[in-house]
N, C-alpha and C positions, 0 to 999 in steps of 0.2 A: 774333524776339528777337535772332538775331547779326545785324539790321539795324540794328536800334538800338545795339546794341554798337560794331559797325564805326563808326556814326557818331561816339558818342561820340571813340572813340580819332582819328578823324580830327579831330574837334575838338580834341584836348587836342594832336592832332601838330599844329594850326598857334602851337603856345606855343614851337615848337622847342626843349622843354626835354622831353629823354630820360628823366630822372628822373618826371618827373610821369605822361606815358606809361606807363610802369612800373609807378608806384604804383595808377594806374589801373587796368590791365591787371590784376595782383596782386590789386586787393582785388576785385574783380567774379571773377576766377577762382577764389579760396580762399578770400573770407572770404563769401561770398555763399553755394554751397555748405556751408558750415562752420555758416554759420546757419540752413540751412534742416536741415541733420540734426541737427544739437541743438534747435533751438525743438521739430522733430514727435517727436523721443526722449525729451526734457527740459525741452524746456517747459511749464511752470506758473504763471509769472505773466505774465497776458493783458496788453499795455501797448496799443498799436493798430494797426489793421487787422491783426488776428488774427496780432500779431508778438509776442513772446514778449523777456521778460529774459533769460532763458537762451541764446536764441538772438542776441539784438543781442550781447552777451556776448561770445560766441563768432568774431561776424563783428570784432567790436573784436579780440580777442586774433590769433586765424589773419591776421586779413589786417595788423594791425602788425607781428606775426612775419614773416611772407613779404616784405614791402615793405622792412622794414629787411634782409634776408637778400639778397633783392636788389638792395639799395644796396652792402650789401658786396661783393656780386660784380661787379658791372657799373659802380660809383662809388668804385674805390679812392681816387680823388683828394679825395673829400667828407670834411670832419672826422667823426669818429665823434657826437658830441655831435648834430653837423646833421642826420645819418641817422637819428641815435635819434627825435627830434622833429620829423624830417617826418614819417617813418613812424608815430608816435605822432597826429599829424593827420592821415595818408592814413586810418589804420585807424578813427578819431574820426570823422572825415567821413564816412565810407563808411559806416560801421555807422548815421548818422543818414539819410544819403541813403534807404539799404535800409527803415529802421525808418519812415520820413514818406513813400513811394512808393507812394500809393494809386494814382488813378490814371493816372498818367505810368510807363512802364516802367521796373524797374530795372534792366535791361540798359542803358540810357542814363544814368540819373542816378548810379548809380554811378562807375562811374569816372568820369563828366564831373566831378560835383564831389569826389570824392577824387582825383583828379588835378590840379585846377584850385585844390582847396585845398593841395595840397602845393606847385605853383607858387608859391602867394601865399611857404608858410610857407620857401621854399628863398630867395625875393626878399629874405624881412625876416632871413633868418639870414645872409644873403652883406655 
């Protein structure tokens, strides 16, 4: 699985956009995590492949927390608004990547497309 990961991120480093990296990086490290111990602690409504509301939930909330926390630290230059709402789509994408990743790993589809959708949404906010 950190082969798939690495890949990922080497992917998302040929966008040369720092930020998306990050969002990436961020929502596969915390909100991925975040969702698997809530979905097996607190999960109760089955949605698919044995991924849970509670748990998508969780990977939404932890990894748009972390991603904008990291915009703020590492992107003092980015308007507050832009950070809100990328990381509102890193954490959005990520949580569906994770929740639709039957069988493609989500060590790869995660941050590939929560990084590659925050690219988009940094392009159409700039």
């Amino acid at each position: 699985s950190a082969t798939w990961y690495a890949t990922a991120l080497i992917l998302l480093s040929l966008t040369g956009n720092a930020a998306a990296c990050a969002a990436g990086l961020v929502a596969l490290g915390l909100g991925d995590p975040a969702a698997a111990f809530v979905g097996r602690k607190w999960g109760r409504t089955k949605l698919i492949h044995n991924r849970s509301l509670e748990g998508t939930a969780a990977f939404f909330v932890v990894a748009s927390g972390f991603v904008f926390l990291a915009f703020l630290i590492l992107h003092t230059e980015m308007p507050l608004m832009t950070k809100i709402i990328a990381a509102l789509v890193a954490g959005l994408v990520g949580a569906i990547a994770e929740l639709l990743s039957g069988s493609v790993d989500d060590n790869f589809s995660i941050p590939l497309f929560a990084g590659l959708a925050t690219w988009v949404a940094l392009a159409l906010l700039a």
